[in-house]
C-alpha positions in Angstrom: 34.7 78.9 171.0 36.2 81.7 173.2 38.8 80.9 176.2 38.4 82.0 179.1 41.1 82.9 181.8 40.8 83.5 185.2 42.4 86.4 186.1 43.1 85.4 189.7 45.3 82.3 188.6 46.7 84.3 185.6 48.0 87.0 188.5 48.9 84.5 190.9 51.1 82.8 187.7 53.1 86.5 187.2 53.3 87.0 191.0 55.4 83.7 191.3 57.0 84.2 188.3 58.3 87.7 189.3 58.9 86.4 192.9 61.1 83.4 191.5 63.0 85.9 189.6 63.3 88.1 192.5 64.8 85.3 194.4 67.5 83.7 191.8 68.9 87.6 190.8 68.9 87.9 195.0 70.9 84.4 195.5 73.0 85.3 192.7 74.1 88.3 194.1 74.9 86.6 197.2 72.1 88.8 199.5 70.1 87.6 202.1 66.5 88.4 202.2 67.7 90.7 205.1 70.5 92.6 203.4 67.7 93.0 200.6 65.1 94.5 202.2 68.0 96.7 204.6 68.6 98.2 200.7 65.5 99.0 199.8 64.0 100.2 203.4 61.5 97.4 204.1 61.5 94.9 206.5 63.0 90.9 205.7 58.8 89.6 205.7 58.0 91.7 202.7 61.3 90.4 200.7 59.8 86.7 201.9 56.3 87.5 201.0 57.2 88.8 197.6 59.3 86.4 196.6 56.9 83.8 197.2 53.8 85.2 195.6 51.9 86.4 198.9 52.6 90.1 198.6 52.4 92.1 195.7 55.2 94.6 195.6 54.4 98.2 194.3 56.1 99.7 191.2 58.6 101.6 193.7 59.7 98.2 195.4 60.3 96.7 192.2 62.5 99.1 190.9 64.4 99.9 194.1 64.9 95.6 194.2 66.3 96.2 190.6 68.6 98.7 191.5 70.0 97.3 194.3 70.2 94.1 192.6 72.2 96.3 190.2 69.8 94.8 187.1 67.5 96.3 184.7 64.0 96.4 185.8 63.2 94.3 183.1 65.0 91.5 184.1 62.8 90.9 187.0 60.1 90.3 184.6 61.7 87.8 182.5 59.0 85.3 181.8 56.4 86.6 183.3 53.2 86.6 180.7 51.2 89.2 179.3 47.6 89.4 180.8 45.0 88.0 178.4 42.0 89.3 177.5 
């Protein structure tokens, strides 16, 4: 017997894992969602739609979030699972 996954719920999992993560490093640091996105060049609705799992950042945002969270990239990943197959 085979298990199947659906890969919508599976993304939607990551996506709120990485936008939880997103949001503890950001509180930690003391930022607003504003001074965040002012950092990385995007407005305070895409900091608020990532971080709760409605927008999915690129690979750019990401890293530029990391470094101005002064944190590995890999941080922001913590506990986020590997896609199935």
């Amino acid at each position: 017997m085979s298990i199947h996954y659906n890969t919508k719920n599976m993304r939607d999992e990551r996506l709120k894992i990485l936008g939880d993560n997103i949001r503890a490093e950001r509180m930690r640091k003391k930022f607003s969602q504003e001074k965040l996105a002012e950092l990385i060049d995007v407005n305070k609705d895409s900091i608020r739609k990532i971080e709760s799992a409605k927008q999915t950042p690129s690979a750019f945002i990401v890293f530029d979030i990391a470094n101005s969270l002064n944190i590995p990239v890999e941080d922001l990943f913590k506990n986020v699972p590997f896609k199935k197959d």
